[in-house]
C-alpha positions in Angstrom: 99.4 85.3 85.7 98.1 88.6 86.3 98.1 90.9 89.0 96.3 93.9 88.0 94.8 95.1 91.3 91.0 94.1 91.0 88.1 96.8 91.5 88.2 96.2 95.3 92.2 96.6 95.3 92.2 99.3 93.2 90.0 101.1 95.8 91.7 99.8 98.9 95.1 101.6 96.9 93.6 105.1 96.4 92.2 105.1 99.8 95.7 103.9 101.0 97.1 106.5 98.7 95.5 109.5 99.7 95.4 108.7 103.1 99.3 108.4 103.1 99.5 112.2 101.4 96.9 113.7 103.5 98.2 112.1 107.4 101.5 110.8 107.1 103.4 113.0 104.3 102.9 116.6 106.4 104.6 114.8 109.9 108.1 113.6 108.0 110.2 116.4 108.5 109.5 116.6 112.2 110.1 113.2 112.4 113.4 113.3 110.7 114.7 116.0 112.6 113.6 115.1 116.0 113.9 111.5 115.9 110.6 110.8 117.4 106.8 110.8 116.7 104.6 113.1 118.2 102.3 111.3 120.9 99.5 113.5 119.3 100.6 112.7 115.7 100.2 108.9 116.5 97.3 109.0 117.8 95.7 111.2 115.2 97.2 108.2 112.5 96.3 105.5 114.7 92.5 107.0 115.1 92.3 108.1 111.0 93.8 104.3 110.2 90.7 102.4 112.3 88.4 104.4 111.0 89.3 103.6 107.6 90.1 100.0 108.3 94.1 99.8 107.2 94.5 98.9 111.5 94.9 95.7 111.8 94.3 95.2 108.0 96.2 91.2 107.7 94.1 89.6 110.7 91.2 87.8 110.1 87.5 89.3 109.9 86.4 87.0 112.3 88.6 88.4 115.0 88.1 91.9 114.6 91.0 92.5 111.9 90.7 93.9 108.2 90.6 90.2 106.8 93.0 91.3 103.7 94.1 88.3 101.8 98.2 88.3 101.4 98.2 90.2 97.8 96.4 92.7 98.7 98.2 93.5 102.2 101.2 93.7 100.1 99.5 96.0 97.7 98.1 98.1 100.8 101.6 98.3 102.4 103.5 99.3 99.5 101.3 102.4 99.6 102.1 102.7 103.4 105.9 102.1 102.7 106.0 105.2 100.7 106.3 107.3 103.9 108.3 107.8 106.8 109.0 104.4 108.5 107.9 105.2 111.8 104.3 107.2 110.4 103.7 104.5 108.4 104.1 101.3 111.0 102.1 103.9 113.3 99.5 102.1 111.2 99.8 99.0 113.0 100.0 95.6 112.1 99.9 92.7 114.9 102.6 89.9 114.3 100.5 87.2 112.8 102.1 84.7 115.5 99.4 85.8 118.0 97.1 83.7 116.4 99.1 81.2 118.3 97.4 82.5 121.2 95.1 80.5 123.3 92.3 80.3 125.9 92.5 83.4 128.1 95.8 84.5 126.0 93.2 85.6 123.3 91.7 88.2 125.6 94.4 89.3 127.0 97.0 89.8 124.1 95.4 88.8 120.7 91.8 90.6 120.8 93.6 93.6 122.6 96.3 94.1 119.6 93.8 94.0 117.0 91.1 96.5 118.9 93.9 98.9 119.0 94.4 98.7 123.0 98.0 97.2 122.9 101.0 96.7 121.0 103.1 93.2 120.8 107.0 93.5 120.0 109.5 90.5 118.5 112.0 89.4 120.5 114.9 87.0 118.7 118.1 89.0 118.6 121.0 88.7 120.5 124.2 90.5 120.6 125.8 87.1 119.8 123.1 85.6 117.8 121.6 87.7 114.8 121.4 86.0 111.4 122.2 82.2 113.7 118.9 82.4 115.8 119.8 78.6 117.1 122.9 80.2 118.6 120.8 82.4 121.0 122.0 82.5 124.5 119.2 83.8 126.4 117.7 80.4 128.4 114.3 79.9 130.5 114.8 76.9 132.4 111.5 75.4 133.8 111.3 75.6 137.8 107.8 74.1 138.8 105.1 75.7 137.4 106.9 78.3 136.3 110.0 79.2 133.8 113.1 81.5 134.8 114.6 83.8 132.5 117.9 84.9 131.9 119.2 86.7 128.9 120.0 90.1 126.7 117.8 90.2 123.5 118.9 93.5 121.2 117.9 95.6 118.4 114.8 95.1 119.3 112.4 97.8 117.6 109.5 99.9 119.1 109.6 98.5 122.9 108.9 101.5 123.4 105.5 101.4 121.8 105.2 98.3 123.0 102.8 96.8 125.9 104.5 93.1 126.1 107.1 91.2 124.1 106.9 88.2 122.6 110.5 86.4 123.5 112.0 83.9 121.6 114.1 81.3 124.4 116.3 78.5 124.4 114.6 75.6 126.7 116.7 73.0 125.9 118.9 70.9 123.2 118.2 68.4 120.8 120.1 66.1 118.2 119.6 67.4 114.9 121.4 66.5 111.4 124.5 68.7 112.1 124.5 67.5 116.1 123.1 69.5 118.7 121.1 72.2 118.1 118.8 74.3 121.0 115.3 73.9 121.2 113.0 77.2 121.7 110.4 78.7 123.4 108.3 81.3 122.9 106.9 83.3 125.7 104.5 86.5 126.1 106.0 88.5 128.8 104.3 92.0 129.9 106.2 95.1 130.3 107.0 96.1 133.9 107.1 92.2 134.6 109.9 91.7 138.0 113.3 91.0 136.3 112.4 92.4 133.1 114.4 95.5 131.9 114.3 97.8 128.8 117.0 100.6 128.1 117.5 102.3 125.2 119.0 100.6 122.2 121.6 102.1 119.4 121.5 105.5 117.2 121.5 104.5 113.9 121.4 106.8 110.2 118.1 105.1 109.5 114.5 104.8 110.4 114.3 107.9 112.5 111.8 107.9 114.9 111.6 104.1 115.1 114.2 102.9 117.7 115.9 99.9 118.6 115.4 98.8 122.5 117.7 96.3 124.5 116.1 93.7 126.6 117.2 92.2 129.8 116.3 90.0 131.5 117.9 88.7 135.3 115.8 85.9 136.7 112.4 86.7 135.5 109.8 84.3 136.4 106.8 83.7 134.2 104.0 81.0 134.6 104.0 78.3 132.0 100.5 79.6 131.0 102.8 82.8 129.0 104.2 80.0 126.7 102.8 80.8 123.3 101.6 77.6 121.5 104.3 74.4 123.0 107.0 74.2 125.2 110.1 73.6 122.7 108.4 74.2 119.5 108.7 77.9 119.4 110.2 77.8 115.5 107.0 75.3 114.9 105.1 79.0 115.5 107.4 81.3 114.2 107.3 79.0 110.8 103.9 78.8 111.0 102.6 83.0 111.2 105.9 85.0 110.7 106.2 83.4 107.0 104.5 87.0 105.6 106.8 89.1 107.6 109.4 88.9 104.5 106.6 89.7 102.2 105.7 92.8 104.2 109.2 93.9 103.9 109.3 94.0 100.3 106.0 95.5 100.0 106.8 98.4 102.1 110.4 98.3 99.6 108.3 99.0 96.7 106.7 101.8 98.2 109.5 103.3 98.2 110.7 102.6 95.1 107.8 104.1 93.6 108.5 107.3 95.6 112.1 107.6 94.3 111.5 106.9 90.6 108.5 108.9 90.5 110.7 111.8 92.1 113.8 111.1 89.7 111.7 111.2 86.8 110.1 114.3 87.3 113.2 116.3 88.2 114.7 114.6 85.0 111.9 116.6 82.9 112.2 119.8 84.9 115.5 120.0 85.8 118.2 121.7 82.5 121.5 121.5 81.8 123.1 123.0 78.4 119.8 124.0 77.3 117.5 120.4 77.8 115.5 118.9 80.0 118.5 116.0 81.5 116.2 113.4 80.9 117.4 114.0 77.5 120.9 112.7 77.8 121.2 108.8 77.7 123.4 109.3 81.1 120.3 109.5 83.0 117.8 108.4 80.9 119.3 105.0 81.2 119.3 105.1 84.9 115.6 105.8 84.7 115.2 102.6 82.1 117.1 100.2 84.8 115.4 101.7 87.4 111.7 100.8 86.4 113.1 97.7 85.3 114.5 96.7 88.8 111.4 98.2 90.3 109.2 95.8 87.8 111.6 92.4 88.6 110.8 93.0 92.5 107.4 93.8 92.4 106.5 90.6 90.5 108.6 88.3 92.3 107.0 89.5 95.4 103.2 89.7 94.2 103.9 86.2 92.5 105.0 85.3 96.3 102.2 86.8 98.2 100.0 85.0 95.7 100.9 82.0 96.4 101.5 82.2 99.9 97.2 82.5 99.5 97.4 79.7 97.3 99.1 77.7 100.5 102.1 77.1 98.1 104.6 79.6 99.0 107.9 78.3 99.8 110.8 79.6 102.1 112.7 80.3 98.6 109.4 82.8 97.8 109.4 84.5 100.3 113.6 84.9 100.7 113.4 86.2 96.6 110.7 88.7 97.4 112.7 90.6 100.3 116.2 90.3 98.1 114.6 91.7 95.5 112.5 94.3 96.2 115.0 95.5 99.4 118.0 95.5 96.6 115.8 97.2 94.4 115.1 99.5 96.4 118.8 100.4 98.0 119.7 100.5 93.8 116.7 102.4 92.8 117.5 105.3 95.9 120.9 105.5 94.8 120.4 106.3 91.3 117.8 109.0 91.9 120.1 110.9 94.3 122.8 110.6 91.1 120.3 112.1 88.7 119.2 114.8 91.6 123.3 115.8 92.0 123.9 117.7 94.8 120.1 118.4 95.7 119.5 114.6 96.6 121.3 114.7 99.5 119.3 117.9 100.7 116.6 117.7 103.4 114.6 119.7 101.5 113.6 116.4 99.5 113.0 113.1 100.9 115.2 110.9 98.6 118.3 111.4 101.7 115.5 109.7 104.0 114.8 106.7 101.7 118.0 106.1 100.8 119.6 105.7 104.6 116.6 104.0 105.6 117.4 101.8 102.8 120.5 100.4 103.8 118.4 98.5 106.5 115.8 96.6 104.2 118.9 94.4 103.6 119.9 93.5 107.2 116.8 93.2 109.3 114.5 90.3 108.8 117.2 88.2 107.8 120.1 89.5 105.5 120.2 89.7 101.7 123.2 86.6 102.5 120.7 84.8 104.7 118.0 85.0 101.7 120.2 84.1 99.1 121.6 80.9 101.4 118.0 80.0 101.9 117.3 80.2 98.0 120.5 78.4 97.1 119.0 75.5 99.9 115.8 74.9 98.3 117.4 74.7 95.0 120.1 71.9 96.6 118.6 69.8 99.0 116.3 68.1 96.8 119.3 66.8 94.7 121.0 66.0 98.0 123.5 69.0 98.2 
């Protein structure tokens, strides 16, 4: 199988490349060291990204989007994940479960995101219910023609950005193979909607300039026309459009990756001790072998999965070994190059100290590296019966 990039991916690269270098690169530091993105910095990206078509890049050509097949929006965002987490996802990219949307909730929420007129955000997690999303707490009990809300959702990134959520709510319980389990429903709620609060999350070492909001909400009454797709089937569309989110994870991992090797490599042919370049001594020249080979395993396991998920054949075992490997390739790749940089990897002056906090994320958001491995382990038993 091979996934050389093709003439049309090689050019969407480059372009990706150089526009990463030229607008996102200069704007890290500031970013790091004020925590925040400068309105005038995000709209310059935002503007520079439609103009060259990376906006919206994974929707579909028929509805306004970029109309990039799976492989090569993995291949376009491990050029984006080379930079600054917050630059890079200023280069937006609507959740694919708006395609859900229907009727009037195309003009009002789906069309809108992929013009560039409004951002959607995720809502699942709860301070009780992270890695068990069944186990969530926050309940919309239906009231007429309406739904009432009550609940915290957490962690919940760039609310601030955001113009509406897209909540994830328990509606009800059903029998399932281990006994009761809670049905959910998804909703898109606006922001500013009566009973619906956001205050500021939790300051964390990584992905500076991309915060974490909380969500409250204290009986907040929405019309049953702000369920997205059916009323207790709201992991029927999360399955159905949130399968590539995993695969965008390890794409922008790679990135990364990429950055750090290429940045422990060179300093292993300038930097000299005892009279040699240091990538003379096996000591770190073996840490540059394992690196490239880690970096190698991840980025075919992932291309192999974003290939098939355009196939139609990509399983949940795909698309959990893409994110464990590329996001533990990455946290081991970022590690090593700070060993072979010494003291100087730790320094701001270099941005290894940035990719190797925000690293330490990768393997918790989206589903931990334990969830992944428990859903590869399933797919592997459950046919035999295990």
């Amino acid at each position: 199988m091979d996934f050389s990039p093709s003439e049309e991916q090689r050019l969407l690269i480059e372009m990706a490349r150089r526009f990463v270098e030229e607008e996102l690169y200069p704007h890290e530091r500031t970013v790091e060291e004020t925590d925040e993105v400068p309105v005038e910095v995000a709209e310059r990206i935002k503007q520079k990204s439609r103009e060259l078509g990376l906006y919206a890049a994974a929707m579909p050509e028929e509805l306004g989007g970029g109309g990039l097949d799976t492989l090569s929006m993995t291949m376009l965002d491990r050029e984006l994940g080379r930079a600054s987490y917050a630059l890079h996802y200023t280069v937006y990219r609507p959740s694919n479960i708006l395609q859900a949307c229907v009727g009037e909730q195309r003009e009002k929420y789906l069309l809108p995101c992929i013009r560039g007129e409004k951002v959607d955000c995720l809502a699942m997690t709860e301070p009780g219910a992270g890695s068990d999303v069944r186990g969530m707490n926050c309940r919309a009990v239906r009231d007429g023609d309406d739904f009432v809300i009550n609940g915290t959702k957490h962690f919940i990134s760039h609310a601030d950005w955001a113009d509406f959520v897209i909540l994830m709510a328990a509606t009800g319980e059903e029998d399932g193979p281990r006994g009761p389990r809670k049905k959910i429903t998804t909703f898109l709620i606006d922001k500013g909607w009566p009973g619906f609060t956001i205050r500021p999350g939790y300051k964390n070492v990584s992905m500076r300039g991309y915060h974490n909001f909380i969500l409250e909400f204290d009986d907040c009454r929405v019309p049953a026309s702000q369920v997205l797709g059916e009323v207790d089937k709201g992991f029927d569309v999360a399955n159905d459009w949130l399968g590539a989110t995993r695969l965008q994870v390890a794409g922008t991992c790679l990135g990364r990756c990429d950055r750090a090797l290429e940045l422990a490599t060179q300093w292993a042919v300038d930097r000299k001790q005892f009279g040699q370049p240091i990538g003379k001594f096996q000591g770190v020249s073996f840490k540059l072998a394992d690196m490239a080979l880690r970096l190698r395993q991840a980025e075919l396991v992932t291309y192999e999965a974003a290939w098939k998920h355009d196939q139609g054949t990509m399983t949940d075992s795909d698309a959990a070994m893409a994110k464990l490997a590329a996001t533990e390739a990455l946290a081991f790749i970022a590690d090593e190059a700070i060993q072979i940089h010494g003291g100087m990897g730790l320094m701001n002056e270099l941005p290894l100290e940035m990719i190797w906090r925000d690293a330490r994320l990768e393997r918790i958001w989206e589903g931990t590296s334990e969830i992944q491995r428990h859903i590869i382990s399933r797919g592997l038993l459950r046919p035999l019966g295990g």
